[in-house]
C-alpha positions in Angstrom: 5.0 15.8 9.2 4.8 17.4 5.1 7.1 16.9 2.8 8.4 20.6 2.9 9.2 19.9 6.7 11.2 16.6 5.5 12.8 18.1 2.7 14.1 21.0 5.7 15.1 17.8 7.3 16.8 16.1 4.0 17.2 17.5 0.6 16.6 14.1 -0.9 13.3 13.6 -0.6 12.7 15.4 -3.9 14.2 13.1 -5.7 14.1 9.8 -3.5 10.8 10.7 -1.5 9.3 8.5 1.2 6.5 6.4 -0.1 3.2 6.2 1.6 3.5 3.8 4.6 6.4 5.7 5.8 4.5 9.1 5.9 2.1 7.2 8.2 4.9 5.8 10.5 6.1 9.6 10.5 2.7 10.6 11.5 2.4 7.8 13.9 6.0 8.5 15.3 5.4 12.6 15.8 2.3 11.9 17.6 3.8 9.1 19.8 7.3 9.7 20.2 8.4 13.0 20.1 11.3 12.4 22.1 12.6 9.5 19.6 12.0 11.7 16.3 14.0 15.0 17.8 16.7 12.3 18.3 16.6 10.4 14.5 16.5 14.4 13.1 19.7 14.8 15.1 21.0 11.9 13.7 20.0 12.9 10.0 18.8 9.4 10.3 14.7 9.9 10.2 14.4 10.1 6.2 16.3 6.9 5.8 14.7 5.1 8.8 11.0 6.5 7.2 12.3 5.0 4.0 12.9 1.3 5.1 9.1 1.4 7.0 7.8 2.2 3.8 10.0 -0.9 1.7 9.2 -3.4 4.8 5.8 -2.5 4.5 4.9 -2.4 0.5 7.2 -6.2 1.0 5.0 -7.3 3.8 1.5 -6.5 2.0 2.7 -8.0 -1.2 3.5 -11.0 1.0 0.2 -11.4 2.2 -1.4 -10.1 -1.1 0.4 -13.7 -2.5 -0.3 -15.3 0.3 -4.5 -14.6 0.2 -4.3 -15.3 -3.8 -2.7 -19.0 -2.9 -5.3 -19.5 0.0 -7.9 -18.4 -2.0 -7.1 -19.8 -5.7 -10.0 -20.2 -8.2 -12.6 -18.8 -5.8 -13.4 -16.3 -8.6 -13.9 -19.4 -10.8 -16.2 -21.5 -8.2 -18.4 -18.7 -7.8 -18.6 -17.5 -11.2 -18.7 -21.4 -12.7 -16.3 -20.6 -15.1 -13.2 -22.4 -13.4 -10.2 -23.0 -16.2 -11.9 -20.4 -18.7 -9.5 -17.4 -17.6 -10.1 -14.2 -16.3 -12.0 -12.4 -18.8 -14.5 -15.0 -18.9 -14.8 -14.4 -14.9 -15.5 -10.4 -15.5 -17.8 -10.9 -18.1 -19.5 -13.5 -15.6 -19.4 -10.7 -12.9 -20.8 -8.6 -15.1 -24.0 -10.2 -15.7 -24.0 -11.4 -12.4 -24.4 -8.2 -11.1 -26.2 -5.9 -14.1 -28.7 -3.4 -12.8 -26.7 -3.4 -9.4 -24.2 -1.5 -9.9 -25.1 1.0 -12.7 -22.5 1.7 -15.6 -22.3 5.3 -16.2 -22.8 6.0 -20.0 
């Protein structure tokens, strides 16, 4: 499903449009449940529904985005040996770690 077929749909989506992972449920929906979609277009309800996938979604990854940091605290430090030094001093470490690797364009 585009955007010029939601905006058929609902006129909001200009100005309120549905973010990324609701574009993919509307993908996954139209190829999957045909039946269900014709219904939530009935309904004028598929634009709003498409628009709380996305929110539960982006809330869900920055969940687990927080959740990997706090598992995985300082392993930047550990590997880089610069633990308590902040986080420049871990890209600069990076950096030389990896020159000639991965070349810097000029």
């Amino acid at each position: 499903m585009t955007y010029v077929e939601l905006e058929r749909i609902d006129s909001s989506v200009e100005d309120n449009p549905v973010g990324t992972y609701g574009m993919k449920w509307l993908s996954f929906m139209e190829r999957n449940h045909a039946k269900l979609m014709r219904k939530l277009i009935a309904n004028r309800t598929l634009v709003a529904v498409a628009r709380s996938v996305d929110d539960r979604a982006w809330n869900y990854r920055f969940l687990l985005d927080n959740q990997y940091e706090g598992a995985n605290e300082g392993i930047l430090y550990r590997w880089c040996g610069n633990e308590g030094e902040g986080v420049s001093s871990v890209f600069n470490a990076i950096e030389k770690k990896t020159a000639g690797i991965f070349p810097v364009p000029s």
